[in-house]
Steps between C-alpha positions, in 0.01 A plus 500: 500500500661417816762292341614742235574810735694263702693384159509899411671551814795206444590727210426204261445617137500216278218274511368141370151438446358129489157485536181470294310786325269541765704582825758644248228746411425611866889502568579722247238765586624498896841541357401770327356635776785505686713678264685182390408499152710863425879542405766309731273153521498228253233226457519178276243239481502153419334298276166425701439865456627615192285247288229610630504883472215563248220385791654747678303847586609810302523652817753235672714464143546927533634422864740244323689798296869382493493139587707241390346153396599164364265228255571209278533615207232456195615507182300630169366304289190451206319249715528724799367823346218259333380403844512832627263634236259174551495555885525845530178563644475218731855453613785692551780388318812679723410274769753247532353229673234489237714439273662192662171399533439474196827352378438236740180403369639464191851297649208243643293474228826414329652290740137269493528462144875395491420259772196349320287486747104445388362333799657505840311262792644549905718235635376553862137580583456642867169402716428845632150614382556821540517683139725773548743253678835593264661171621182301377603571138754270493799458276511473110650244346669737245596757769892438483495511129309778477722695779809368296377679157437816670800528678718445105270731295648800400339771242494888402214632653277819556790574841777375280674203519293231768767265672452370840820480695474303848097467399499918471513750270829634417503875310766543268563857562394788741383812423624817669182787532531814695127664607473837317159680501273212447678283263802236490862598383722260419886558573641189477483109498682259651582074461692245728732477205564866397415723823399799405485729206269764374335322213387133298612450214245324206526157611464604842826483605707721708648825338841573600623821267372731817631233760686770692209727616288223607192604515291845364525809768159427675268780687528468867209591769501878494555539099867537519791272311709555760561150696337546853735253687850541437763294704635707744887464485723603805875586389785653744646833459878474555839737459715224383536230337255633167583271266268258687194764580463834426213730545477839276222741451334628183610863434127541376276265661673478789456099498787248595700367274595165611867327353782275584599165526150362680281692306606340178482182595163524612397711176658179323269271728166699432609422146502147520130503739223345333309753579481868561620646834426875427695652801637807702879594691440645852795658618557431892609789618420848660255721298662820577890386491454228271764299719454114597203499775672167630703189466407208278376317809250826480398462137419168497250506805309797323368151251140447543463892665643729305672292160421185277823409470876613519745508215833595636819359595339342787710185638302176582593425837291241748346748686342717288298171339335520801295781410541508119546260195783532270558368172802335367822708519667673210812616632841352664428381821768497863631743714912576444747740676694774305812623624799744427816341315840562653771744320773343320815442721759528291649843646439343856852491670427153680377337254766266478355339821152455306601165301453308803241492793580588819449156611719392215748721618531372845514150420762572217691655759480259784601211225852687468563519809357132607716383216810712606428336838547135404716520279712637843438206663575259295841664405632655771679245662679369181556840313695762651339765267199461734727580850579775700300687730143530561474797334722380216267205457166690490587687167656200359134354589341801318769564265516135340087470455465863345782504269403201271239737364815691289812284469699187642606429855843572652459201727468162348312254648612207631226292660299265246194632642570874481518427118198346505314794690655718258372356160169524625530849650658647179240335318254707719744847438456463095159442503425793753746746323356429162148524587568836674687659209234394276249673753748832524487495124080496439541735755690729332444503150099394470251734578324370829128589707389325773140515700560682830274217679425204381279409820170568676634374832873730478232822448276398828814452679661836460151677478523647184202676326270338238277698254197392330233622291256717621117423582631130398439153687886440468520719850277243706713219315783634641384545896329154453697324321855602509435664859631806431472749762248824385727709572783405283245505169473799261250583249579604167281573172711538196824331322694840556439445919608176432852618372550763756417291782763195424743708391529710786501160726351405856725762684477791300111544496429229214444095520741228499229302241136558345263213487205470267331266265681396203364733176557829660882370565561406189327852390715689755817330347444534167473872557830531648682227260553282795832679546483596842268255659359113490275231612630296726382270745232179524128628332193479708225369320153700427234437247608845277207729356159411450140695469279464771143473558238403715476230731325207261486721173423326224750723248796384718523125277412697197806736545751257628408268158601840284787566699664210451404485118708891503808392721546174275515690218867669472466694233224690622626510841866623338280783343336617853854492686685682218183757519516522829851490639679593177804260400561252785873532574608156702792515745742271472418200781841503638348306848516571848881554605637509861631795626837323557629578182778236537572068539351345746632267780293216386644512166846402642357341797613115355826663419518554843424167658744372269810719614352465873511090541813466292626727776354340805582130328863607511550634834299227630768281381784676620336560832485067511856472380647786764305316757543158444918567471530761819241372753580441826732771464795412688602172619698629747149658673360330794171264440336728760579812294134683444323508156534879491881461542489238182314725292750793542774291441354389203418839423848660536639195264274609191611831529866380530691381128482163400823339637554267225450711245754719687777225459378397147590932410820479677589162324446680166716836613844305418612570226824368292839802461489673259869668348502838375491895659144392509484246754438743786197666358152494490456280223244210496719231341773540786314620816192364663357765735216493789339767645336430824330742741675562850276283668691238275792570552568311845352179376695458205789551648419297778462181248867607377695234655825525287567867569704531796500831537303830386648843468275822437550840432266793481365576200572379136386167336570197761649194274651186682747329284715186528781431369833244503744787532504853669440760226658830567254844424579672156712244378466335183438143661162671649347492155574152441242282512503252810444099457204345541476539839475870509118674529357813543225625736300848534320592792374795656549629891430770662836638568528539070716295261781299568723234312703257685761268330611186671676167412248220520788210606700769778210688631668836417238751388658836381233809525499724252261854593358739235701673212845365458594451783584158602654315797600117488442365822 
């Protein structure tokens, strides 16, 4: 009595009697007694009590009202109901174990006679004197043979069909009774082949036409059909995010009305059970508001207090398996970010700049002028396009590089290896220019989004805020796992908070991205079209959804086998998604995109090294070449002349003219008469002019040694001409064309223009100044 008001107090309902008839008589008495045998409890017995009933006191079978029992099952038949009027008096034919008794009379007498066994002597005699010694009998000769012949016979006897299995009896079916008043019910049978079902059919088989019910509604303790244990199931009252759980009321009966994605599924698992599970939804929540009494951490610790189980959207996560056991998940499983997608720049005034990166930019630029720069050196000794002052050679520098993009040079190149910098760098241009227009273009003409971070790390750094779900274990995730700081997280409950939050952004009262497991993203997008937002980022793995139950429970294998024979099949799967979320609507998977929105340095970055040791080759060479023709620098300088004083020297020579290319240009400026009113002129065939810079000017005429003497004026075009005979101004002998020995030479000064005539045998120059005026010296 002791025992069962402690079990009372547990709050244990359901319990499994194995026992004989005798203590099972005195049990059931105490236990009714205590007020266990009365609605809410439920008693079943096995079968060393239930075969054994009718020895059973009224008085004890009245305090059995309502229990459940199991027996082998006997089976009708002629011979049986011929025994039973024969014995009636002296035996009582319900009693099971008589009836094996019997049978096995008969299966020996059988077995002896299919043997043949008359006359049996011991093989072994034992010297004990003792009578009642059992060892002293010995053992019979025709033992094995007679152990043998039971052990294969097989008949239909008064208990049905005798078969030893493993040297024991082995029922074919079991019988199902439920204790009402003081006789047997039957609701059901049940066979290791067919489970169970509610009747036999004539050959004793298994009925299945009323397969789905089961079994017969039995009478519990307390004369009531209602079921007295009923799992207790736990389920989460949320604001968002319905489609997976949502908890109504009855208008009428003020009960809850469980539905959503979850609940299906585990209607569709009860389905598949073999067995009943009659059960009950418990909201969690607040009796008078009806609002969520906690988070799902919450919920799932009230298993084993307050709930049997939980069916919810409840994540499996390490944790919380120390404390409950879940079944196989039925859901999507990880953790992803969503974020806001950019606007479309195409009425963005800079976004010409947006083909390339910034990075892309800089290097592009530096290559001109790198390029511009060595192409200088290696021509501006030899080419007078690349002279005159410092200032003047800077934009040539920039000027040269930066206008190959658009059209052909002025200044031709004249060095080998400045051609061969400049096929590779104009190799470089094209490529560049062409990728960027084709860039521009996209730009331009296709419609374009881009994720506004693409990175966990670039929204810790600028300490943006992060939403989540409320009352959900994606919060610790993020502090734990992603070390976000608490203060930069904000709860949210529903899709719509979802859209006002990223869309009003980190600085404006929103988030810069919203993290939570995988289903309810895909939920949230499909509800907005995926036209504003996406998933981005690398997915954190979870377990997804799964029931939970208690530590050890035995239902926990049972459910995880149905689940997975539900989620395997898509069809019926496809049916509880389209009931649930309505038409799935799949964004297009256009990928995580950087926020660039242009090309990339390391997409040219070969191009690059290319242009960059073609140039370095060259100068390299020309450096060796300059060197190896101009050092020492002077012959004239002293041996104990310092190495600083060499290297300037050197250095003021390679930003002088190369002096034989000098004489070669001079060389080439004599040119043969020409007769005509043209001779005088400008044009190419007759006249070979050179421009030089003032700086010039002394050193080639210096190197003039056949000019005697020089005459200048002040402004005007300075010409020095030679010629046999003294040719008067304005006469017609002037626009004759001199012999061979004649040339023609333009300089500039500072004082202006001036042209000086002279006769190259006498040394007579005749000045002429600006205008038409003219004076023969």
């Amino acid at each position: 009595m002791s025992e069962l008001h402690k079990i009372k107090k547990m709050q244990e309902s359901v319990f499994l009697v194995h026992m004989t008839s005798s203590n099972g008589s005195r049990l059931f008495l105490l236990a009714e007694s205590a007020g266990m045998m009365s609605e809410g409890y439920a008693w079943l017995v096995t079968t060393g009590l239930s075969t054994l009933l009718d020895p059973v006191d009224a008085k004890v079978v009245d305090s059995m009202e309502g229990v459940l029992g199991v027996k082998p099952y006997v089976p009708k038949s002629i011979e049986l109901e011929g025994f039973k009027s024969r014995w009636k008096k002296n035996f009582n034919s319900e009693n099971l174990f008589g009836l094996w008794a019997y049978d096995t009379v008969w299966a020996i007498a059988m077995a002896v006679e299919r043997a043949g066994i008359v006359h049996s002597r011991f093989l072994k005699q034992n010297a004990s004197n003792r009578s009642v010694d059992l060892a002293a009998l010995g053992i019979s000769e025709m033992g094995p043979r007679l152990l043998k012949s039971i052990l294969n016979t097989t008949f239909d006897g008064l208990s049905g069909k005798f078969q030893l299995v493993k040297g024991e009896m082995a029922p074919f079916a079991f019988e199902i009774f439920n204790v009402v008043g003081r006789s047997e019910r039957v609701i059901g049978y049940w066979t290791q082949k067919g489970g169970l079902s509610q009747s036999l059919d004539s050959s004793s088989k298994i009925s299945h036409s009323n397969s789905k019910t089961k079994l017969k509604q039995p009478i519990w303790p307390g004369g009531t059909i209602q079921q007295p244990k009923k799992l207790r199931i736990g389920v989460p009252v949320t604001s968002g995010f319905r489609e997976f759980l949502e908890v109504k009321w009855h208008q009428q009966s003020n009960e809850p009305i469980v539905s959503g994605f979850s609940a299906e599924v585990f209607l569709a698992v009860l389905d598949i059970l073999p067995f009943p599970l009659p059960y009950e939804f418990i909201p969690f929540m607040n009796e008078s508001s009806r609002k969520s009494a906690g988070t799902y951490d919450d919920l799932l610790r009230q298993i084993d207090q307050k709930f049997d189980a939980v069916v919810g959207d409840t994540t499996i996560v390490a944790y919380r398996s120390s404390y409950v056991d879940f079944t196989l998940p039925y859901s999507e499983s990880g953790i992803t970010m969503v974020v806001l997608m950019k606007r479309d720049e195409r009425d963005n005034m800079w976004i010409f700049l947006k083909p390339l990166s910034p990075k892309l930019w800089l290097v592009t630029g530096l290559a001109f002028f790198v390029t511009g720069l060595v192409v200088w050196v290696l021509e501006h000794r030899t080419n007078r396009e690349f002279r005159g002052t410092p200032e003047q050679q800077l934009g040539t520098v920039i000027w040269f590089s930066f206008s190959t993009l658009v059209f052909a040079h002025r200044e031709r190149p004249e060095n080998n290896l400045t051609r061969f910098v400049l096929i590779i760098w104009i190799f470089v241009v094209l490529i560049i220019s062409q990728s960027y227009t084709a860039s521009l273009a996209s730009m331009l003409t296709v419609q374009r989004m881009h994720p506004e971070f693409v990175d966990v790390k670039e929204i810790k750094r600028n300490n943006y805020f992060v939403g989540h779900q409320k009352n959900s274990f994606v919060k610790d995730f993020l502090k734990k796992e992603l070390l976000f700081n608490d203060t930069m997280l904000k709860e949210y409950s529903t899709p719509e908070e979802y859209h006002d939050a990223l869309s009003k952004g980190s600085h404006n009262g929103g988030v810069a991205a919203i993290f939570d497991e995988i289903p309810y993203v895909r939920r949230f997008l499909d509800k907005y079209r995926c036209s504003k937002f996406q998933m981005v980022g690398p997915t954190y793995q979870t377990d997804g959804f799964g029931f939970a139950f208690p530590l050890n429970s035995p239902l926990v294998s049972h459910f995880s086998r149905a689940i997975l024979n539900v989620t395997e099949d898509h069809d019926k799967m496809e049916v509880i998604k389209r009931k649930s979320f309505g038409r799935e609507i799949t964004c297009e998977d256009r990928g995580p995109e950087t926020s660039s929105g242009g090309l990339r340095l390391s997409s040219f970055a070969g191009l690059f090294l290319i242009s960059g040791v073609a140039s370095i080759s060259s100068l390299l060479v020309y450096i060796i070449r300059f060197l190896c023709s101009n050092y020492p620098a002077s012959n004239t300088m002293h041996e104990e002349q310092s190495m600083w004083l060499r290297i300037l020297e050197v250095a003021k020579r390679f930003d002088q003219k190369d002096p034989s290319v000098h004489h070669l240009r001079r060389a080439e400026s004599r040119v043969h008469p020409v007769t005509g009113p043209e001779s005088i002129g400008a044009s190419p065939e007759t006249d070979n002019v050179h421009e030089m810079t003032s700086n010039e000017r002394a050193e080639d005429v210096g190197e003039n040694q056949n000019h005697d003497n020089l005459a200048s004026g002040n402004s005007g075009a300075n010409f020095i001409a030679s010629n046999a005979d003294t040719v008067a101004p304005n006469t017609p002998e002037r626009n004759r064309a001199s012999p061979a020995t004649a040339y023609v030479h333009e300089m500039t000064s500072d004082e202006g223009a001036e042209v000086v005539v002279g006769d190259q045998n006498r040394g007579n120059p005749t000045s002429v100044n600006s205008g038409t005026n003219t004076n023969t010296m």
